[in-house]
C-alpha positions as CSV (number, residue, x, y, z in Angstrom):
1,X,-11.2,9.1,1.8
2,X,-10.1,11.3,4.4
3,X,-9.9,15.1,4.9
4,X,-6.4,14.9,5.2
5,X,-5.6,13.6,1.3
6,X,-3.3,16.1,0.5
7,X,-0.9,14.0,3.0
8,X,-0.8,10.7,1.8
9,X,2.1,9.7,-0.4
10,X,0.5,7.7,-3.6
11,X,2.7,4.7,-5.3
12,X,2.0,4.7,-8.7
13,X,2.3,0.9,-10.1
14,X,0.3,1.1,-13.1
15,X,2.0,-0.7,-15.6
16,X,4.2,-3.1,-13.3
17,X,3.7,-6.7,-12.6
18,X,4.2,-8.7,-9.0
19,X,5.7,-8.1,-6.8
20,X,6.7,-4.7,-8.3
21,X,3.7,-3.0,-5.9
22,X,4.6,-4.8,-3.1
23,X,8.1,-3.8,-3.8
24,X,7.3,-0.1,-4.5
25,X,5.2,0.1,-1.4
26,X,7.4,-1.6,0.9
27,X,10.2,1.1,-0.4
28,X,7.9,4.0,-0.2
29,X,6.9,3.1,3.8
30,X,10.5,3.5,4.9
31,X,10.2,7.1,4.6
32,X,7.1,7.3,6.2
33,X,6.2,8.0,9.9
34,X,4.0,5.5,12.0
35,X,0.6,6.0,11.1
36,X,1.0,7.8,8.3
37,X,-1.3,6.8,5.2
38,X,0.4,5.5,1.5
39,X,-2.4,5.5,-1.6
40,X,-1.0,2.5,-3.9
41,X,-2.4,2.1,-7.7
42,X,-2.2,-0.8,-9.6
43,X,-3.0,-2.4,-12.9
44,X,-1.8,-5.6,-12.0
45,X,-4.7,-8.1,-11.2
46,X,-3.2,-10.0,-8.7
47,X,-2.0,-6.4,-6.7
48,X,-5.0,-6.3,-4.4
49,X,-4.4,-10.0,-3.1
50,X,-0.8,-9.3,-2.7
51,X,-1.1,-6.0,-0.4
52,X,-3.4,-7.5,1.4
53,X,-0.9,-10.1,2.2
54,X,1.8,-7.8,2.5
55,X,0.0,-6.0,5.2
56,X,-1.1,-9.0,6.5
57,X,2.3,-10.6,7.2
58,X,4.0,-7.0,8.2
59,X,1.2,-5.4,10.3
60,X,0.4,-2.2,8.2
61,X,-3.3,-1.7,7.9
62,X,-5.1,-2.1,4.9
63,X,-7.7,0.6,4.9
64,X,-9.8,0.5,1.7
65,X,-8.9,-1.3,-1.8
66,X,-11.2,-0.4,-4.7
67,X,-10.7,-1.8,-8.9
68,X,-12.1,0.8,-11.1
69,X,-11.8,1.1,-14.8
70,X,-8.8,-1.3,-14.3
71,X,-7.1,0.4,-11.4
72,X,-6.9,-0.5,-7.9
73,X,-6.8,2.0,-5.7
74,X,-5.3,0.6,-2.1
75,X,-5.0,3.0,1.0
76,X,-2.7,1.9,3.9
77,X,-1.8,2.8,7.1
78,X,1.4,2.5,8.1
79,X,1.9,0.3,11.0
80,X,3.1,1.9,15.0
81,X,5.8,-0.2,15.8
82,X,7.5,-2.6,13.7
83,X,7.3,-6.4,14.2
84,X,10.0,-8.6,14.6
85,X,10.9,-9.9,11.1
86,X,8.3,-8.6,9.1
87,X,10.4,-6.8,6.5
């Protein structure tokens, strides 16, 4: 993690099933500046595959994703310019 932790918004999604975090972190970028940093946790198995996707297909940058105890932890940069249909 970075120095600058106390700045990054975290979506909590422990609990909620697909695409719940996708949904929730999708929501949560709109508010945030271009290259800002989001920290997602999940419970949801499938969550890691589907950010990964969802950054993927939208051009945000999928920093680190790590499953501990249960919970993914997924750190992602927000993307500098939006692409054409992505959201």
């Amino acid at each position: 993690m970075s120095g600058h932790d106390t700045d990054v918004r975290v979506v909590d999604c422990r609990g909620l099933a697909c695409p719940e975090p996708v949904w929730r972190t999708r929501q949560a970028m709109h508010d945030l500046a271009a290259g800002a940093e989001l920290e997602v946790l999940a419970t949801d198995p499938m969550a890691e595959i589907d950010l990964a996707v969802f950054c993927q297909r939208s051009g945000h940058e999928l920093l680190h994703a790590d499953t501990r105890d249960g919970v993914l932890r997924a750190r992602i940069r927000v993307r500098k310019a939006p692409r054409q249909g992505a959201d």
